[in-house]
C-alpha positions in Angstrom: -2.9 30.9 -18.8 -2.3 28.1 -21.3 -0.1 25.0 -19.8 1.7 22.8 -22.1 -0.2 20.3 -23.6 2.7 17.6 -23.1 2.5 18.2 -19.3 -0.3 15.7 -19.2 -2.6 17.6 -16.8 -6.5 15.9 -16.2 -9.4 18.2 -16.0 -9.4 20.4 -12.9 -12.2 19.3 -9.9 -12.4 15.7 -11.9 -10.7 13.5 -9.8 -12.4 10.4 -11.6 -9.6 11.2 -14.7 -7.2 11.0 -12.3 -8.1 8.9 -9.8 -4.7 7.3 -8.7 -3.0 10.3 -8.0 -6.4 11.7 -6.2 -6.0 8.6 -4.0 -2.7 9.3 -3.3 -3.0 12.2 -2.3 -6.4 11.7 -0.1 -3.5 8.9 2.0 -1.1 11.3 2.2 -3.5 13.9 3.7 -5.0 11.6 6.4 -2.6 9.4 7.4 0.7 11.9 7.0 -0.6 15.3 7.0 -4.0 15.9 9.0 -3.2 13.4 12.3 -1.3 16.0 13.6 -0.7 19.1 11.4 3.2 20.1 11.0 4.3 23.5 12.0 7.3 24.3 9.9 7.9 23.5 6.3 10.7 22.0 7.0 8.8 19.6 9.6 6.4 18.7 6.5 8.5 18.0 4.2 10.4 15.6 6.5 7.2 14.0 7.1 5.9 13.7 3.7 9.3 12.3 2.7 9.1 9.7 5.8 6.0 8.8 4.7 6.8 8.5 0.6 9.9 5.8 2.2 7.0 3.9 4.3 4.4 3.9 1.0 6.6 2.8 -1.6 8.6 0.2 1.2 6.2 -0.8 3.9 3.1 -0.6 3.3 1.0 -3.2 1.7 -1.4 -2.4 -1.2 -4.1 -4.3 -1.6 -4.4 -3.1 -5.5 -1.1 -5.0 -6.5 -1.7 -7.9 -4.8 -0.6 -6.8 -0.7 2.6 -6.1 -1.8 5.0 -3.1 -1.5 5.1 -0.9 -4.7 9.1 -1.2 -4.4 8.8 -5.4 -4.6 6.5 -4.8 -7.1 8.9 -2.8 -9.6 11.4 -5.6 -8.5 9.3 -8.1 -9.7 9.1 -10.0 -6.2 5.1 -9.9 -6.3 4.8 -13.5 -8.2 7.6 -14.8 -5.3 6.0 -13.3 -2.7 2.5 -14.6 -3.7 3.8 -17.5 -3.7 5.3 -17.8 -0.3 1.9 -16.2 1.2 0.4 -19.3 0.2 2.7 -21.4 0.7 2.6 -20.2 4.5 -1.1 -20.1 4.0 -1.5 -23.9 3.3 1.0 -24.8 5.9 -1.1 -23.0 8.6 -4.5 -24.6 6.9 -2.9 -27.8 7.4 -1.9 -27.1 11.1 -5.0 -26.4 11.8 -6.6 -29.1 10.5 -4.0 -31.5 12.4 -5.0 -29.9 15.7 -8.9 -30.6 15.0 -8.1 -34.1 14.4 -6.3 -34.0 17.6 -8.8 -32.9 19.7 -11.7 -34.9 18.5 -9.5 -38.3 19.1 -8.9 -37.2 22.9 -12.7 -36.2 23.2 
């Protein structure tokens, strides 16, 4: 059977042309799917749409920079990066304070 050619379909058993989609679906599988394995339809596709709201929302994703996808289409990654380090820097800081602390009591 021919498929339409502006369906944009990669080479069957190639995951390497498609990898992004093959990695999606390898963390939907193990982290949705196989933990424990849904026994209605209906109870899967609940799940898998539970789990589409915590990938795009909550998770972090160390490809984009460990930021949700959604903050990412917002354009919240730079702002978020930003705060990280801010934070970051602060708690650097802190921790240097408390070293110097310690070595004038000692």
């Amino acid at each position: 059977m021919q498929r339409p050619a502006e369906v944009g379909l990669t080479s069957p058993y190639y995951p390497q042309s498609n990898g992004k989609l093959e990695r999606w679906h390898g963390s939907l599988k193990s982290e949705c799917i196989r933990p424990s394995c849904p026994a209605t339809k209906d109870e899967a596709e609940k799940r898998i749409a539970k789990y589409v709201r915590y990938y795009n929302t909550v998770r972090l994703h160390s490809a984009i920079g460990y930021v949700t996808p959604a903050d990412c289409l917002a354009g919240l990654s730079e702002v978020i990066g930003e705060e990280r380090d801010r934070k970051l820097e602060a708690a650097r800081k802190q921790r240097q304070e408390k070293r110097a602390a310690a070595k004038q009591v000692a």
